[in-house]
C-alpha positions as CSV (number, residue, x, y, z in Angstrom):
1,X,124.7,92.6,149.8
2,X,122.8,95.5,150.6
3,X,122.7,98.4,148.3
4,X,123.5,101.2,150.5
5,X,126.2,99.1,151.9
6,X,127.5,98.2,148.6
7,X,127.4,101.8,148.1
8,X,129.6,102.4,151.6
9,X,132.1,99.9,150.7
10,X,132.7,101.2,146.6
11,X,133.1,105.0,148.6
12,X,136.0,103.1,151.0
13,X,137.5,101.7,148.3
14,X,137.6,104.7,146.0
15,X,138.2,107.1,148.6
16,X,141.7,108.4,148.3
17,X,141.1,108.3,144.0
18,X,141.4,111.3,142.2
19,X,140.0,111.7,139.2
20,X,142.6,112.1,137.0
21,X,142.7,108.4,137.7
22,X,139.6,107.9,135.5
23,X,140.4,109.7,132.5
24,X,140.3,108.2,129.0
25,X,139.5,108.4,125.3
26,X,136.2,106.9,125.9
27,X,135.1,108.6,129.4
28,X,133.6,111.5,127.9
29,X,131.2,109.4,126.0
30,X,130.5,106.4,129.2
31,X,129.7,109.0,131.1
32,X,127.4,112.1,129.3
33,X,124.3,111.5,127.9
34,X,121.6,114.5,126.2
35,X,117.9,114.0,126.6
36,X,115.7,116.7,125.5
37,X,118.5,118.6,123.7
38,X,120.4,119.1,127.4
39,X,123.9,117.2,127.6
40,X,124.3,115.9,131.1
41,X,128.1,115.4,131.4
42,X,129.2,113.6,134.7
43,X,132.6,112.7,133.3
44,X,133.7,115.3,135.3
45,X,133.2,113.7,138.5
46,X,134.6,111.1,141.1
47,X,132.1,108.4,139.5
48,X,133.5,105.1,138.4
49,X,131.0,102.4,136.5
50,X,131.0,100.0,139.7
51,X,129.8,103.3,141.5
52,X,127.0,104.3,138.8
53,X,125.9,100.8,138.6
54,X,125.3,100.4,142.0
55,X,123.5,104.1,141.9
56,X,121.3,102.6,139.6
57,X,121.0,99.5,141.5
58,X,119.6,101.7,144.6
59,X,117.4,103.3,142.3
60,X,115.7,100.4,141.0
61,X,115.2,98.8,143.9
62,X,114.0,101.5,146.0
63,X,111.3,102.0,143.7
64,X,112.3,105.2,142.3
65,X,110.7,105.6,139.0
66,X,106.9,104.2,141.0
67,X,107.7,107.5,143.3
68,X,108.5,110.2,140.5
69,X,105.2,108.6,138.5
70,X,103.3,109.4,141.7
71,X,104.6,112.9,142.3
72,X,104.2,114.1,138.7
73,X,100.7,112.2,139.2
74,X,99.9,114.6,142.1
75,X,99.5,111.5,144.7
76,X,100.1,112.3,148.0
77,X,103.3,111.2,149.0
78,X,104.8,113.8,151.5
79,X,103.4,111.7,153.9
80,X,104.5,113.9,157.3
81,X,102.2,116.5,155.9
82,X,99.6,114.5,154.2
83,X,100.1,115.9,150.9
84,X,101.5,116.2,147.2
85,X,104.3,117.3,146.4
86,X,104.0,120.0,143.3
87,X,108.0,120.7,143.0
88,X,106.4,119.7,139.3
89,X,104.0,122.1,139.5
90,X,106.3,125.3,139.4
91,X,107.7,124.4,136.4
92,X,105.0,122.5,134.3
93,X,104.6,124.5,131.1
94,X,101.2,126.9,130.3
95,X,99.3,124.3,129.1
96,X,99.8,121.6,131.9
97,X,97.3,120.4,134.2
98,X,98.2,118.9,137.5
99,X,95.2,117.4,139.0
100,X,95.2,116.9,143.0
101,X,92.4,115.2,144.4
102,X,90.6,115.9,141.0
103,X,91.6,119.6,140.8
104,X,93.9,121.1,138.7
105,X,96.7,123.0,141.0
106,X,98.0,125.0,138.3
107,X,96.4,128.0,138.7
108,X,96.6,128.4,142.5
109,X,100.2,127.8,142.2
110,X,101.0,130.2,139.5
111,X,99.1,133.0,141.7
């Protein structure tokens, strides 16, 4: 099946849920996870596992993670305007270098 219509039939199906529904002792913990000392927690939210797996599923095979290595690469991939993308840019810490077409953009964008 398709993912995005997988996706379109899970949101039928769970449409009407509230999400008291999904409340247990273990919900807290399948559905929070802290990287970088942050704690995402999206236990608090309409999302089942058949929902987040096929999330993931989209995801993968959209090729997700090859586009966020070529935007925090610099590559152009806003292809209407021919260009990178440097949403990474405005927040890359002081001693970051983001090199587009062999220069680094930092400083330009910091102006």
């Amino acid at each position: 099946m398709d993912k995005w219509a997988n996706l379109h039939r899970l949101h039928k199906i769970n449409e009407g849920r509230h999400i008291l529904d999904l409340f247990d002792e273990t919900r807290a913990g399948d559905f929070s996870v802290t990287a970088d000392g942050m704690l995402f927690d999206y236990a608090k939210t309409n999302i089942d596992a058949a929902t987040r797996a096929a999330l993931v599923a989209l995801a993968e095979g959209s090729g997700l993670a090859e586009k966020r290595a070529a935007m925090f690469r610099g590559d152009k991939i806003n292809l209407t305007e021919g260009r990178a993308v440097l949403h990474v840019a405005l927040r890359a810490g002081e001693d970051a270098v983001i090199r587009v077409d062999g220069k680094d953009v930092l400083p330009e964008v910091r102006r």
